[in-house]
N, C-alpha and C positions, 0 to 999 in steps of 0.2 A: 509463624514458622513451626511452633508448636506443633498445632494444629495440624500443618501440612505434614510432620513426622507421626501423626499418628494415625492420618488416615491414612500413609505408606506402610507402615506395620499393619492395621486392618487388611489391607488388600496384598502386597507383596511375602508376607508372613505364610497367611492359609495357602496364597497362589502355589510357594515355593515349595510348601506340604503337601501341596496336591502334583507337581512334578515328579516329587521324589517315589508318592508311594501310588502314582499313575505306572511308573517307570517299572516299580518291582509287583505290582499286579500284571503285567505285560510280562514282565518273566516271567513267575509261577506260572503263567496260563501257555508258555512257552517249554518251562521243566518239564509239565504233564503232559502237554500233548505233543511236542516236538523235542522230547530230552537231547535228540543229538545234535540239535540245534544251541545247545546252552553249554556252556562247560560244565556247569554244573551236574546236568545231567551226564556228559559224559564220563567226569570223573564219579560219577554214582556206578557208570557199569564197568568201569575199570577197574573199581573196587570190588566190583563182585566178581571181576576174572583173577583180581589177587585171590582172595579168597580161595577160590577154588584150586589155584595153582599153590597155594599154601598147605591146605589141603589134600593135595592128592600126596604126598608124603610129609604129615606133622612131625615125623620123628628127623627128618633132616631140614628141613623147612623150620621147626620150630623157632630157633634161636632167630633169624632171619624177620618173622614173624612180630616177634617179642619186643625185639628192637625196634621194626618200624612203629608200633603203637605204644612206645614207651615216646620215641619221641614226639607224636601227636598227642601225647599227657603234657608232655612238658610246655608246647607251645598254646595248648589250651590252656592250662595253671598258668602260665605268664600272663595272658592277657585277662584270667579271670583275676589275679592279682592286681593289675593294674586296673581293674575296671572297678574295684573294690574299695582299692585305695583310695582313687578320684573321687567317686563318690562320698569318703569318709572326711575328704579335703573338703570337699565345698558343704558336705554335712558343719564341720566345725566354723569357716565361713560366715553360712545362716547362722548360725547359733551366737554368734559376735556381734552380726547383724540385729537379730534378736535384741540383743543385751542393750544395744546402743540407740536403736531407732523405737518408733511408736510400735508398738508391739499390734495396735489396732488397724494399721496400717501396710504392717509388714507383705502379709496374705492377698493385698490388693495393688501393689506396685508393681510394673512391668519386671524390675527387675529378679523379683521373686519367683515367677512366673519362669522365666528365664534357669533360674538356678536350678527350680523343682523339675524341669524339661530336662534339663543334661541327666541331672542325677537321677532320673527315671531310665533315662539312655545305659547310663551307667550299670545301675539294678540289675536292669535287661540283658546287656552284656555278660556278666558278672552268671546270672541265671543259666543263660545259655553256654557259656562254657562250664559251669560247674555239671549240667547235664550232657557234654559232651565229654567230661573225663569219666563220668558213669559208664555209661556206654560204653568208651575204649578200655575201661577194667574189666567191664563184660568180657568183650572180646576177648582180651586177652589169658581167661579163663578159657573160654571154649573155645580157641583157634587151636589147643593143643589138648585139646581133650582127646582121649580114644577112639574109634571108627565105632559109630555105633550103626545097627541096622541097617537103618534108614537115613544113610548118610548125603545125599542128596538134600532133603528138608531140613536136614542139618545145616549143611553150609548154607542152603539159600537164609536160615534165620541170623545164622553168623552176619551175613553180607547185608542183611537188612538192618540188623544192630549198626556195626560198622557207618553205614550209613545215616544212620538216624543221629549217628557221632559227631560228624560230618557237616550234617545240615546242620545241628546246632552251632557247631563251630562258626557257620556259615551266620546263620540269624546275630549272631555276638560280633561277628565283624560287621555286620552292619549296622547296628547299635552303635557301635564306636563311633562310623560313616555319620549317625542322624545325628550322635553327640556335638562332632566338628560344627556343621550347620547353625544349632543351639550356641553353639561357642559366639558364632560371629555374630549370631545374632545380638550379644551384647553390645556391639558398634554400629549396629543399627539395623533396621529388614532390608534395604539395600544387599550388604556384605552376605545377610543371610539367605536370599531370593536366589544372589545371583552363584554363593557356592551348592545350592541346590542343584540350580538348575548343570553346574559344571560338573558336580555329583554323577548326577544322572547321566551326564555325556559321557563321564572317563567310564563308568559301571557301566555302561552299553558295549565298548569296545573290550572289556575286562570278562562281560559274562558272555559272549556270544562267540561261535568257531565260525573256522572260513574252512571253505570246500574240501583246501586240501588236511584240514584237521581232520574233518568229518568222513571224508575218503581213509585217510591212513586206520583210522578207530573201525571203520565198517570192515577192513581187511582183516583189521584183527578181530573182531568181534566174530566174524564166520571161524576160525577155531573154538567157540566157545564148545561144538559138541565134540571135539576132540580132548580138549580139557575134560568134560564133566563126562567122557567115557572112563578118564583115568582116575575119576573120583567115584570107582565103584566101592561097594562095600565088600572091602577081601579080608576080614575075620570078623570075630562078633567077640568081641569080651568077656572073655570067663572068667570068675573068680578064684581066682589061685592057680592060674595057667598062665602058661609064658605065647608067645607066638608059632611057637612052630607047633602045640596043642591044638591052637585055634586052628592051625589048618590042617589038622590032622582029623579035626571035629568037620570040617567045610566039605574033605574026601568021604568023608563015612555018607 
């Protein structure tokens, strides 16, 4: 019986790791070359049409702004919190472990193995939202900064920050997702195979649009050059000048 449980682990174990990160190679290769096909991607260029519409007047837009990315801080710091914690729980855990068992032993037990897999998960989570609240303090400096020049390359760098916020947010909840998996696997590669594989089922329906999403986003998306006509650059910043200067300087 032993026996039979470990060559289940052997093979249902790596199987269920190759499901999960078969599943999310199949997306990335779907983000990049079919983004309207993914939500992901779509919410990548809905963000760049905020942006833009945040943009074309910071001075009333701002507040509006500020708000929406303070609370995409908060929801990252929660779950960077919690991914922190876990990890410091099952840190202390092993260290009891440690204290009590063959210490020459500890490093080659399944169930070690087990615990250093979540809290990796963990880590990783914990990483990636800590650089996703980098990003959104970015933003939140430069969504309200002044019209400069060349405000076009402006906001598109905005919107790529934003983004890069985003995705990490994205990598940290699924960190969480391969922790769950790790979890069950302490009841055996059974419980852990088969919430992979359910993993990957719910995330299939989770990250993919149906027609009429992808219709309604493409409607919108043809205003995009309507938008980024209205993000022209209409003064240029002088030091010690108010706005009606700057376009008194725009007439000359």
């Amino acid at each position: 019986m032993v026996v039979g449980m470990e060559y289940l682990e052997h093979v249902l174990v790596p199987l269920g790791l190759l499901v999960f990160f078969m599943y999310h190679m199949w997306l990335l290769f779907n983000i990049l070359y079919k983004p309207f096909g993914t939500v992901i991607g779509l919410n990548a260029e809905s963000r760049h049409q905020w942006v833009l519409a945040m943009m074309s007047d910071p001075f009333k837009n701002g507040v509006l702004a500020i708000q929406t990315i303070r609370n995409n801080i908060m929801g990252s710091t929660l779950l960077a919190t919690t991914a922190i914690t876990l990890s410091s729980l099952i840190g202390i855990f092993t260290n009891n472990s440690w204290n009590s068992d063959d210490p020459s032993s500890l490093f080659h037990s399944s169930a070690s193995v087990k615990r250093i897999s979540i809290t990796i998960c963990f880590l990783v989570a914990f990483l990636c939202n800590v650089q996703s609240i980098r990003c959104y303090c970015h933003v939140s400096f430069l969504i309200t900064a002044p019209t400069i020049r060349d405000k076009k390359a402006y906001t598109e760098y905005i919107s790529k920050t934003l983004n890069r916020g985003s995705h990490a947010w994205s990598l940290g909840l699924r960190a969480f997702y391969l922790s769950f998996t790790f979890f069950l696997w302490i009841y055996g590669p059974i419980p852990m195979f088969v919430c992979c594989c359910l993993t990957s089922f719910t995330l299939y329906f989770l990250d993919t649009t149906e027609k009429i999403t992808m219709d309604l986003h493409s409607n919108s998306f043809e205003k995009d050059n309507d938008v980024e006509s209205a993000v022209e650059p209409c003064y240029y910043p002088l030091a010690d000048n108010n706005l009606a200067q700057n376009a008194a300087v725009d007439n000359v």
